[in-house]
N, C-alpha and C positions, 0 to 999 in steps of 0.2 A: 561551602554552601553550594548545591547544586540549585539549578534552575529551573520549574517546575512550569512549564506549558500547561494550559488548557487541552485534556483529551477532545479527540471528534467524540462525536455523538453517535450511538448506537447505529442512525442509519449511514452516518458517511464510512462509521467500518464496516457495516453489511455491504454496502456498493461496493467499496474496497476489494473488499474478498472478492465479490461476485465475478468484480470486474477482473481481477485475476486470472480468474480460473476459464473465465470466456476466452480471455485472452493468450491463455497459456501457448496456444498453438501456433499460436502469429511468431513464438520467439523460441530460442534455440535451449531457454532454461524457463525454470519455475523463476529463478533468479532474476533474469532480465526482466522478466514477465512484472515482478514487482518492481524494478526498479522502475520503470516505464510508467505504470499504472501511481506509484509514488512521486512521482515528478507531476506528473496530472492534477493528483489534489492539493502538494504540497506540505507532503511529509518527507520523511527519508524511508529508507530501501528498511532499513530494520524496524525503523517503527512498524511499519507496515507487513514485516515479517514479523511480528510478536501475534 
Protein backbone atom coordinates (compact mmCIF):
# COMPACT_ATOMS: atom_id res chain seq x y z
CA UNK A 1 0.00 0.00 0.00
CA UNK A 2 1.54 3.28 -0.87
CA UNK A 3 1.06 6.49 0.97
CA UNK A 4 -1.04 9.01 -0.50
CA UNK A 5 -0.35 12.92 0.63
CA UNK A 6 -2.60 15.79 0.33
CA UNK A 7 -1.68 17.64 -3.12
CA UNK A 8 -0.74 21.68 -2.90
CA UNK A 9 -3.36 23.58 -4.18
CA UNK A 10 -3.45 25.05 -7.62
CA UNK A 11 -1.90 28.37 -6.38
CA UNK A 12 1.08 26.93 -4.14
CA UNK A 13 1.92 25.02 -7.77
CA UNK A 14 1.44 28.22 -9.67
CA UNK A 15 4.01 30.03 -7.24
CA UNK A 16 6.06 26.89 -7.44
CA UNK A 17 6.58 26.96 -11.05
CA UNK A 18 6.66 30.84 -11.03
CA UNK A 19 9.21 30.70 -8.63
CA UNK A 20 11.33 28.42 -10.63
CA UNK A 21 11.54 29.96 -13.51
CA UNK A 22 12.47 33.45 -11.73
CA UNK A 23 14.85 31.87 -10.16
CA UNK A 24 16.50 29.74 -12.88
CA UNK A 25 19.32 32.15 -13.15
CA UNK A 26 20.49 32.44 -9.75
CA UNK A 27 21.60 28.61 -10.18
CA UNK A 28 23.87 26.53 -12.45
CA UNK A 29 20.65 24.15 -13.65
CA UNK A 30 16.86 24.08 -14.11
CA UNK A 31 17.54 21.18 -11.51
CA UNK A 32 19.01 22.99 -8.66
CA UNK A 33 16.67 25.71 -9.47
CA UNK A 34 13.91 23.30 -8.21
CA UNK A 35 15.52 21.66 -5.87
CA UNK A 36 16.09 24.92 -3.94
CA UNK A 37 12.76 26.40 -4.74
CA UNK A 38 11.37 22.61 -3.29
CA UNK A 39 12.94 22.82 -0.01
CA UNK A 40 11.24 26.30 0.45
CA UNK A 41 7.81 25.04 0.30
CA UNK A 42 8.44 21.59 1.48
CA UNK A 43 8.09 19.17 -1.23
CA UNK A 44 10.82 17.22 -2.88
CA UNK A 45 12.77 18.03 -6.00
CA UNK A 46 10.44 15.52 -8.20
CA UNK A 47 7.35 16.51 -6.92
CA UNK A 48 8.01 19.58 -7.98
CA UNK A 49 9.40 18.44 -11.16
CA UNK A 50 6.08 16.59 -12.34
Amino acid sequence: MTKRTIPFSPEVRERAVRMVREHAGEHGSQWSAIQSIAAKIGCSGETLRN
